[in-house]
Phi, psi and omega in degrees: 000145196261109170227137163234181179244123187337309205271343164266004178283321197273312186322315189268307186318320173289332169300322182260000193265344168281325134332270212321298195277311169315311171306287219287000216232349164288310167315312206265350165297330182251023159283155180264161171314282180325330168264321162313315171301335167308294174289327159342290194308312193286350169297295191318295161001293170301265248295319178295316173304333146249037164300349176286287182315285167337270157357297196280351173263343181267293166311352152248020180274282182292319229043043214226122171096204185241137197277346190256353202254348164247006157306293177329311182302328186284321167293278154007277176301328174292296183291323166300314178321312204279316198289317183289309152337288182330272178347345240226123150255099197258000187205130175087192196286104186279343173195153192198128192260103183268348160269004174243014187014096153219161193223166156189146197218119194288097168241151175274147207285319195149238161239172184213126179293136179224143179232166193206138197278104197309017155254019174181076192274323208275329170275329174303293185355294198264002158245351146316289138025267184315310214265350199255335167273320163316341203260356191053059163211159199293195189188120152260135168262143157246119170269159180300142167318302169302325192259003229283317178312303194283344188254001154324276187345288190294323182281325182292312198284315170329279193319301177316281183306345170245012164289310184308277195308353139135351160333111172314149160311161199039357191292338144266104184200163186209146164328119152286333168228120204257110178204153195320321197303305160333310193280331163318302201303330178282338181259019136303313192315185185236019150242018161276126212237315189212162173231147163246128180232092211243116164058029164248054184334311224286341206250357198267340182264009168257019171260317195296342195276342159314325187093359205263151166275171207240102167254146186231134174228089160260214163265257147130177166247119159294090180282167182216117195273148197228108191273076205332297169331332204288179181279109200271305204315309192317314173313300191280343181287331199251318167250027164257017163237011190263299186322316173276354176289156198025016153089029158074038161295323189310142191282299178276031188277165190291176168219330171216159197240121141284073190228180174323132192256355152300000174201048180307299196300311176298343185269356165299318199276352167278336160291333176243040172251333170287345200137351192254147186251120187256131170288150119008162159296317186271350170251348169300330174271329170320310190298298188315345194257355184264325159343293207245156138301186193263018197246347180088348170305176155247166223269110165333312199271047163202019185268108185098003175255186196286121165312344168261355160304276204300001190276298179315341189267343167254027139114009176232197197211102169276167182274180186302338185294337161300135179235346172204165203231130170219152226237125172280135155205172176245337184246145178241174193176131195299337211259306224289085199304336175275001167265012183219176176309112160236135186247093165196158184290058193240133182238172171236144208232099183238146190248111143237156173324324186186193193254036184265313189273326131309345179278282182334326198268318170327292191290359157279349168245280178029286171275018192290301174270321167101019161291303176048065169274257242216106171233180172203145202220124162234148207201145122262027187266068179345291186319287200292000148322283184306313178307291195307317181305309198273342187256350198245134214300044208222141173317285154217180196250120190251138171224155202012086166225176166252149189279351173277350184258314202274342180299318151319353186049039142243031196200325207228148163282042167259171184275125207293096168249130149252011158250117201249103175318133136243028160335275191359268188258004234222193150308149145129192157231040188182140176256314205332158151285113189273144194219149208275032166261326184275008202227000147250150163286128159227154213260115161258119214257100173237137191291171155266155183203009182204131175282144170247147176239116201271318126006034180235036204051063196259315204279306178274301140040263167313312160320305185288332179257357192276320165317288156323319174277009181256353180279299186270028153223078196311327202264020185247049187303319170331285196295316185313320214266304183300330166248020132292318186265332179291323157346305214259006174296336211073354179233151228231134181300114166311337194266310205286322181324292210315311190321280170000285183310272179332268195301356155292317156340286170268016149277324180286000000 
């Protein structure tokens, strides 16, 4: 009988994909933008031609969302990646000032580990993938567990089409046998450079313990203020279709509604003209206690489903017409399960006096978890706009958007990302929506454009202001004699120098 072991099968397995992915990243260093953008284009390419398949192999793989709503999420990612990508110079001399001749040049980190989150396996996959070959560096997957099939899948067809479009071998490649031990090795090896980390907690304090930088896109809770100026249909309309989309998986999608208590009432009645079921107290508790385990993780089997899965599992029943079920509260508190991240369509719901006490409440669920993802705000307010942008602990600020479309750089001009930074307050080394700019070193170049003249009587100068200061200290004779004689040396007392300095200071 034949037995092995999982974790030294993966363990070596990660030892050659890495060796590998160096040789080929070596190769791949001495690509031009232009060929890169060749392959680049033709992974995406594939990936947009089979989105269907994909989408249906990642909902029965996870269960977790809606099988049509990543199609979209898919369409969606492809056509901004690619039209923003095209734009992008990421290697070689990427930008150059010819009147103040200065360059810059776009090197690559190397190689890079990744890890990507069973709630959008199929699109992380591939603009992790995409933005790590523009940037000319090599790329390793460890796949998520929950996901490994679908992102298996999504990874051969990368890999086919861009070896075909002239990718050296290996410069893309992922565990086949996938075991936490592996996924160390991979993030350890000494020709491992940078790690990605999209929505995988369970893995982050051993990436940080690596020494490697660390980008990280977790999630978090994101509120969204409803501003007494904003537009509330609009407002509500934008976050019950950011919230119900793929059944509230989306990494930046809100998790609680903040508003104004001058305009509460329209915005309820704008919310549940869109979809939303505001629950009772006693079924807001029933739900909340289903949420999390008793060790505090959350509970898997309610990540992604349908607000009427989750009402029948906690003993009440909405209609088919519900798109999100939200929970009135008043306090926020780590204990509190509406105080923390759920990626399902459930939001929490808070009323303050005004948006001086949003603010303050925002920034209490912000630090609740200490992510500092994602906030969003609708206003037709300038000021109170700036104020929120400027004072809250958060990766970035989104305004009037739904935060799932627009966190994405599809609703908003940010770069169509799915690894969203919260480096700000958060994990990481980057708040950024990260784009393959995150994924080079860049090198700077300056021309001479100015003569120096090292001749320039600095010495007499210095004589000259030490003189004055010997003027206006008559009775200081002591010192007259010690710079009088270092004078007559040509070289000038350093202690004394200091004494000078100092008490010139501290007249001026």
């Amino acid at each position: 009988m034949n037995i092995f072991d999982n974790d030294l099968l993966s363990i070596q397995e990660a030892r050659i994909l890495v060796e590998n992915a160096h040789e080929a990243q070596i190769r791949l260093s001495s690509f031009t933008q232009e060929k890169l953008d060749k392959i680049v284009n033709a992974m995406i390419n594939a990936v947009e031609s089979n989105l269907k398949e994909l989408a249906e192999v990642s909902y029965q793989e996870t269960e977790y969302g809606k099988a049509s709503d990543k199609i979209i999420k898919g369409k969606l990612i492809c056509c901004h990646l690619k039209e923003e990508l095209n734009k992008l110079r990421c290697v070689g001399v990427i930008s150059e000032d010819k009147v103040n001749k200065t360059m810059d040049i776009g090197v690559p980190v190397g190689v890079i580990t990744a890890f990507c989150p069973s709630t959008s396996p199929v699109t992380t996959t591939l603009y992790k993938a995409a933005i790590a070959v523009k940037s000319g560096n090599a790329i390793i997957f460890s796949p998520h567990m929950k996901a490994k099939k679908s992102m298996s899948k999504t990874l051969e067809l990368i890999i086919s089409v861009a070896e075909e479009a002239g990718l050296p071998e290996g410069a893309i490649s992922y565990l086949h046998t996938v075991s936490k031990s592996g996924s160390i090795e991979l993030i350890n090896h000494k020709y491992t450079t940078m790690i990605m980390n999209t929505g995988v907690p369970g893995m982050l304090d051993e990436c940080y313990k690596s020494g490697k930088p660390v980008i990280y896109g977790g999630a978090g809770h994101g509120p969204a203020f409803i501003e007494k100026t904003a537009d509330i249909n609009r407002a509500a309309k934008d976050i019950i279709d950011s919230k119900s989309f793929d059944y509230g998986v989306m990494a930046g999608s809100e998790q609680c509604v903040v508003v104004d208590s001058s305009i509460a009432k329209e915005v309820q009645y704008a919310m549940k003209s869109n979809g939303a079921y505001f629950m009772s107290e006693e079924e807001s508790n029933k739900l909340g206690q289903l949420f999390f385990t008793k060790d505090g993780s959350i509970e898997r089997n309610l990540v992604g489903k349908s607000p009427q899965f989750l009402a029948k599992l906690a003993g009440f029943a909405v209609d088919s017409s519900v798109k999100v079920l939200v929970s009135k509260q008043k306090y926020v508190s780590y204990d509190n399960p509406y105080s923390k991240e759920k990626f399902s369509p459930v939001l929490a719901y808070y009323i303050e006096a005004d948006w001086l006490h949003a603010c303050e409440k925002c920034i209490e669920l912000l630090l609740t978890e200490r992510q500092g993802h994602t906030l969003v705000i609708h206003s037709n307010d300038e000021q109170v706009i700036r104020l929120f942008a400027l004072k809250k602990p958060v990766g970035r600020v989104l305004v009037n958007t739904p935060a799932a479309f627009g966190s994405m750089g599809v609703t908003a001009n940010l770069f169509p990302a799915m690894t969203l930074g919260s480096g700000s307050v958060g994990k990481g080394m980057t708040s950024d929506n990260v784009s393959p700019l995150n994924l080079v070193y860049v090198r700077k170049v300056g021309y001479g454009v100015r003569e120096i003249n090292l001749d320039c009587g600095c010495e007499n100068n210095l004589e000259y202001q030490i003189e004055n200061y010997e003027a206006s200290e008559k009775g200081s004779a002591s010192r007259t004699n010690i710079v009088q004689e270092e004078r007559e040396e040509k070289t000038i007392d350093i202690e004394f120098l200091n004494q000078v300095v100092e008490k010139l200071l501290r007249d001026k």
